[in-house]
N, C-alpha and C positions, 0 to 999 in steps of 0.2 A: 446617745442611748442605744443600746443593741436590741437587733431586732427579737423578738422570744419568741417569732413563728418557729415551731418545728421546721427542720435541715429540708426536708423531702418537700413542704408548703413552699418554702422559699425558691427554691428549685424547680417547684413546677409554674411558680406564679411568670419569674422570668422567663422560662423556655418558652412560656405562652405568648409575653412582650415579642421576644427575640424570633418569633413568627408568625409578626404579622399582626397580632392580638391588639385589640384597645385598651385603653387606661382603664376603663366603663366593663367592656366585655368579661375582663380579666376578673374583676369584681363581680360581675354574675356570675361567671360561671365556679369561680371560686370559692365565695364566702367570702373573701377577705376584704378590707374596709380599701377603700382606696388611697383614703395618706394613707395605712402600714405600705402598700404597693410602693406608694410612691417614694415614700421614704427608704422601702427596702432597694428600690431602684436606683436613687441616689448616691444610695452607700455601695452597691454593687458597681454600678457606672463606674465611681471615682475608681473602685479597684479596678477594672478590668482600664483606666486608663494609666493606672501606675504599671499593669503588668506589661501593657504595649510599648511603654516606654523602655522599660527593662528589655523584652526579648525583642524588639525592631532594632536591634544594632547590630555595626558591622554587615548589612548585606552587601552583594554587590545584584544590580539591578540594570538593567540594559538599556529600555525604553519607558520613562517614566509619562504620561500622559497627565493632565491636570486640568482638572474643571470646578464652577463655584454653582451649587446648588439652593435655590431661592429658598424662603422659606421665611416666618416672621416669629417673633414672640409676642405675648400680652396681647400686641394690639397692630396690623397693617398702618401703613407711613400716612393711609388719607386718614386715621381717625387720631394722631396723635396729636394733642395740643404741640402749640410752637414750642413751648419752653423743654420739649421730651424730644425735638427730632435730631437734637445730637444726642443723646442717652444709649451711650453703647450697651444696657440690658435690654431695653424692648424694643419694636419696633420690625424693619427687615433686615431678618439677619442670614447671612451664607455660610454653607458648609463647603469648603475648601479641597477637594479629595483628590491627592495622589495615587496613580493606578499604576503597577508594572505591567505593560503591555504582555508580555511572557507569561509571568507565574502569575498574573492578576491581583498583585499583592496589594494592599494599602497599609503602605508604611507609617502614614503622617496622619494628619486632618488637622484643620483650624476652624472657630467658629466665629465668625463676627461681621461686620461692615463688609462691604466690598467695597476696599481703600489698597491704598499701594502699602499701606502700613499692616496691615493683614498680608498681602503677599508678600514682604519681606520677611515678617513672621513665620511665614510658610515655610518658603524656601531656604531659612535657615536651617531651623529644623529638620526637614527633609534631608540637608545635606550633614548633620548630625548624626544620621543616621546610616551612613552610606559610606563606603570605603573608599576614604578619600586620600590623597598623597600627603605624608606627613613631609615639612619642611625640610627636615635632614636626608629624607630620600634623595636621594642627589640624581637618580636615573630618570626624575619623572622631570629632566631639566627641560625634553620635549613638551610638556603641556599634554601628557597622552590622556583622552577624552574618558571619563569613567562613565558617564549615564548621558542620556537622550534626554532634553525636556520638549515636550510638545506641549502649548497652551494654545487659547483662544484670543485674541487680538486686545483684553485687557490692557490698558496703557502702563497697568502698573507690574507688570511679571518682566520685561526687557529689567529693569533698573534691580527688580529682587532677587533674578535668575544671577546678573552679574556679580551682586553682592557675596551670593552665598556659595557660589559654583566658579569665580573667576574664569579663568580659562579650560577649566576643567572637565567642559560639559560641549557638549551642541546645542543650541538653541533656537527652534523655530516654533514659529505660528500659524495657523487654519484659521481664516473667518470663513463663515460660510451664510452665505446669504440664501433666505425663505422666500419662496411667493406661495401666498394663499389662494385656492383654486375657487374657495368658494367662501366669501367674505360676510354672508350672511347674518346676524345676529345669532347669539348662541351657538353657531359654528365651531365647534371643536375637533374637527377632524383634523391630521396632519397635516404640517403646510409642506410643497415642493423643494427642493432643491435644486435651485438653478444654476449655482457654481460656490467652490470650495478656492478660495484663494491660499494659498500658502507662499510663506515667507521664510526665506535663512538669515536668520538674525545676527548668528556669531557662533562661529566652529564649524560652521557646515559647509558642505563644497555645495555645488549648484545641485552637479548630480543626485544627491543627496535628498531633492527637497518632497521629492514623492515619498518619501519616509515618513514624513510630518502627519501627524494622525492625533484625531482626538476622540472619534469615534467608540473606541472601547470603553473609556472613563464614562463616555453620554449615555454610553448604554449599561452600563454601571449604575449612572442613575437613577434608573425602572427598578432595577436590585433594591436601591435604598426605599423610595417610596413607594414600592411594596408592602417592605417588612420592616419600618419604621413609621406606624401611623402620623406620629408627627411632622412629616415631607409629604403626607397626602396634599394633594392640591384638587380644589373645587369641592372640599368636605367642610366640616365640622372641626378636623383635628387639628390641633396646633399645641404652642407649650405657654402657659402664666410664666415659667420662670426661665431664664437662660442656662441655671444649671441642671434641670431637666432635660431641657434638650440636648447637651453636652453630654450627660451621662446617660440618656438613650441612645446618643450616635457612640458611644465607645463601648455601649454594651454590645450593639451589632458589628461594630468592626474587628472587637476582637471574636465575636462569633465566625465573622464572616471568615477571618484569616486564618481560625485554626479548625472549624468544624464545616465550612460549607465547600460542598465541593460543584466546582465549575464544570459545565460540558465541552466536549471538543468541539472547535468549529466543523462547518462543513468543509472546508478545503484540506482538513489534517489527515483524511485518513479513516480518522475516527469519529466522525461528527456521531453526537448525542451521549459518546461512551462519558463515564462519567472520570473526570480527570483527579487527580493529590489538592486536598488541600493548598491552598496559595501559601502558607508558612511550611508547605513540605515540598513545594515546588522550589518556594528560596532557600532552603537547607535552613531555616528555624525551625523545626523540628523533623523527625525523621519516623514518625507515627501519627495514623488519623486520629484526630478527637473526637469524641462526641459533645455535648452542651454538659452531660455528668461529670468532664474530666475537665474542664474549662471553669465548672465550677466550683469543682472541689480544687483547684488548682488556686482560683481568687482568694477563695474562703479563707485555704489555709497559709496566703499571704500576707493580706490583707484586712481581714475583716476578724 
């Protein structure tokens, strides 16, 4: 059923989601009922993941980074009945995020278990999207390397990477191990870092292995559960439904890709200037957006 808020309510209710805003807040401060939100969120979500699908092709990407962000539905793993803890809608579920170390782009996302069947998922995908050597190419009879994966010591990304990337990639791993300075109850302060192991899985020469990084993607992370209430952790927020949270995260990734713009680090030169959109860093598009052009952009696709 289509939404009959006026164009400019709809408009403003997301841009408010898409920074930061609660399901609750949105609904103060707006007037509007929260199912209409929710429902208009839904149908927006799905668009803005059909649009990502559409315009993430053919990049080419350097150093892809990958990490799995915790998060649950309905209900945390200690209060499910036994007969619900394989039930792939509720329960704890991960979001999957592919990061270009470069343009900062995310290409992909996956949402579900954290299983090798989820990272196969992944990593196909990902490599669906990425310019890869077509069979007839007769030149790439080297195996010449198109993208970096860097992951986290997951058991199941060796078996997904090789799947979906063959020979095609370099593959390495970072674990990195924490100690807690102060073990205290309710203690939430950062814990230390006392070493970062890395490993060259396959493609990589030795040299090679101080390249291995996952660092950008972690910090990436702070980005999402920001400005996705539903990734807050130690609140209130979470999602009843799984396609809620699915189309909260693809309403912010296609935000994030074509309207938010990244700062320099400090070692560039330019630390703090404000850097291209991550979609104009990968040459998918070649103009800044704002949230007005993103969403007239879904509207008159999709919706």
């Amino acid at each position: 059923m289509a939404n009959v808020l006026p164009a400019d309510k709809q408009r403003m209710a997301l841009n408010m989601l898409v920074e930061g805003s609660s399901l609750r807040s949105v609904t103060r401060l707006t007037g509007i009922h929260r199912t209409t939100i929710m429902n208009l969120l839904v149908r927006f979500g799905e668009g803005c993941r059909q649009f990502l699908d559409e315009e993430m092709r053919g990049l080419s990407l350097d150093h892809v980074e990958v990490d799995e962000i915790w998060t649950f539905v309905a209900k945390k793993r200690a209060n499910l009945h036994v007969e619900d803890r394989d039930n792939p809608l509720i329960g704890e579920m991960y979001l999957w995020v592919p990061l270009d170390q470069e343009t900062k782009l995310v290409p992909s996302f996956a949402i579900g278990k954290r299983s090798a069947d989820m990272a196969r998922r992944l990593m196909v995908d990902l490599a669906s999207r990425l310019n890869m050597p077509r069979p007839q190419d007769w030149w790439h009879t080297a195996f010449d390397k198109v993208v970096q994966i860097s992951t986290d010591g997951f058991s199941g990304y060796p078996e997904a990477v090789d799947l979906a990337f063959g020979p095609y990639c370099k593959f390495g791993t970072i674990i990195k191990d924490y100690r807690n300075s102060d073990r205290r109850p309710g203690n939430y302060s950062p814990a230390e870092l006392v070493r970062a192991k890395r490993k060259a899985r396959f493609g990589m020469r030795e040299d090679e292995m101080d390249t291995i990084c996952t660092s950008h993607v972690e910090r990436h992370n702070l980005t999402i559960r920001t400005f996705v209430k539903r990734f807050n952790r130690l609140s209130i927020c979470f999602s009843k439904k799984l396609e809620n949270l699915a189309a909260a995260t693809a309403l912010f990734v296609a935000n994030y890709n074509f309207c938010w713009r990244p700062r320099y680090q400090d070692w560039s030169g330019k630390a703090g200037q404000l850097r291209p959109t991550p979609a104009m860093m990968a040459g998918v598009t070649s103009r800044l957006w704002k949230f007005d052009d993103l969403f007239s952009e879904v509207s008159a696709r999709y919706l």
